[in-house]
N, C-alpha and C positions, 0 to 999 in steps of 0.2 A: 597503525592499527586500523582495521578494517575489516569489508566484508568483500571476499573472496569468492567468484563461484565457479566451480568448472565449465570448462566446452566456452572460455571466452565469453559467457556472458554477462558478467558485472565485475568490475574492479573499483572500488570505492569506498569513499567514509558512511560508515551506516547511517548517518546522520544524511547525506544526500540519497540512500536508499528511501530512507523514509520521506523523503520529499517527492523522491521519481512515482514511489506508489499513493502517494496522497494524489500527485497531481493525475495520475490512471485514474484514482476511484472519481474523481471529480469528471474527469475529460467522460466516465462510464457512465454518469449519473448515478451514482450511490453514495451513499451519505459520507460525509467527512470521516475518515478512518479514525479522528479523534474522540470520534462520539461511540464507536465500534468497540464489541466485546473482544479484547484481548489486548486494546489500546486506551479507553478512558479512563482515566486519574478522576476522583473528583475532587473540588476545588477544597479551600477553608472550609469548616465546618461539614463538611461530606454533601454541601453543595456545589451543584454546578458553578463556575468561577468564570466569568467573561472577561478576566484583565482587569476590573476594577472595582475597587470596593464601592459596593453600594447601601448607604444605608435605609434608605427609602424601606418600609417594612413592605410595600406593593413591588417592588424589584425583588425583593427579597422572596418572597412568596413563591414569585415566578419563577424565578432560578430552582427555588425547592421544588417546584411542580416539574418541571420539566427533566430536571436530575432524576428524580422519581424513576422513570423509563426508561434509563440509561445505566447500563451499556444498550448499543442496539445490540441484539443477536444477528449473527451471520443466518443464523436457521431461517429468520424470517422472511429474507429476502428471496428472492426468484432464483434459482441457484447458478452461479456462473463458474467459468474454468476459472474466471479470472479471480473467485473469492478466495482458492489456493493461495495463489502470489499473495493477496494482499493482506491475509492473515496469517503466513507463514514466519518464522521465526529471521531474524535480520543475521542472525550469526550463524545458525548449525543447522544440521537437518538435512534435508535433499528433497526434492520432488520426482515421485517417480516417472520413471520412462516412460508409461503408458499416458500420463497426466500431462508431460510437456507438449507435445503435440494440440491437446485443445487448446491449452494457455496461450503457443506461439496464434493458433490463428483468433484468440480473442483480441489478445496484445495488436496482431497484426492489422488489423479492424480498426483499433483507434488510433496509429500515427499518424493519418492526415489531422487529424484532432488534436492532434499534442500540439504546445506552443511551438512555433515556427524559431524561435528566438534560442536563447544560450538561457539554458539553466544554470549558470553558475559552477562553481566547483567540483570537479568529479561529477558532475552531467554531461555540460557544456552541451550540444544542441537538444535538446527534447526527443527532437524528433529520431537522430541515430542512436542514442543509447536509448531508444525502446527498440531500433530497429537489431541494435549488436544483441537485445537480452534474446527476442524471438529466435537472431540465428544461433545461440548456445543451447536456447530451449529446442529448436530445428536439430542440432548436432547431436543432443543429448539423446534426441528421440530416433535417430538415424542409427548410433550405436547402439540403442537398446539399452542405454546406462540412465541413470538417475541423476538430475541435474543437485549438485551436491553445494551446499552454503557450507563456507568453512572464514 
């Protein structure tokens, strides 16, 4: 089980999905997609959660203050092609034909920027599976079809 997309662009465990585009919003400069409206959980007690419990009441605070603001909204940001991809749905959906075209050449912008190394599992180099998603997003837009999550 997996995520699926047409026009050859990603074959994977949605689980390495979410890493390829954590590690785009990072390579982009935009905030951690964990903190992002459609992705933040918040921790114990509907505060922010760093991995450890802290009982400190001035940790404590802090985490409540900074939860506070969170989710970030997409809205607030400077708007990019590339906010589609990384807020879109990991299973279903599609992205339209007219839309793949800016995404391939936002995408295409940062693979000198992606790690040079092996991401691991259903990645494996960084840098070509951004470069396979661009040409399915490239394919999708040459037929005029919707690049489609399935």
């Amino acid at each position: 089980m997996g995520l699926d997309c047409s026009h050859g662009a990603w074959h994977g465990a949605y689980s390495a999905f979410m890493r390829w585009r954590t590690e785009l919003a990072k390579i982009a400069g935009l905030p951690p997609l964990e903190l992002m409206e459609g992705f933040f959980k918040p921790g114990p007690y509907g505060s922010l959660y760093f991995g450890q419990r802290v009982e400190d009441d001035l940790y404590a605070g802090k985490r409540a203050r900074v939860s506070e603001g969170l989710p970030i909204l997409w809205s607030c940001l400077k708007p990019s092609p590339l906010h589609e991809l990384l807020y879109h749905s990991d299973c279903e959906g599609e992205i339209a034909a007219d839309r793949c075209a800016p995404i391939a050449d936002a995408l295409e912008a940062l693979i000198p920027l992606m790690p040079a190394g092996d991401g691991g599992g259903h990645i494996g180099n960084w840098r070509d599976k951004t470069a396979q998603f661009v040409a399915g997003l490239r394919s999708a837009a040459a037929a005029n079809e919707p690049l489609d999550f399935h």
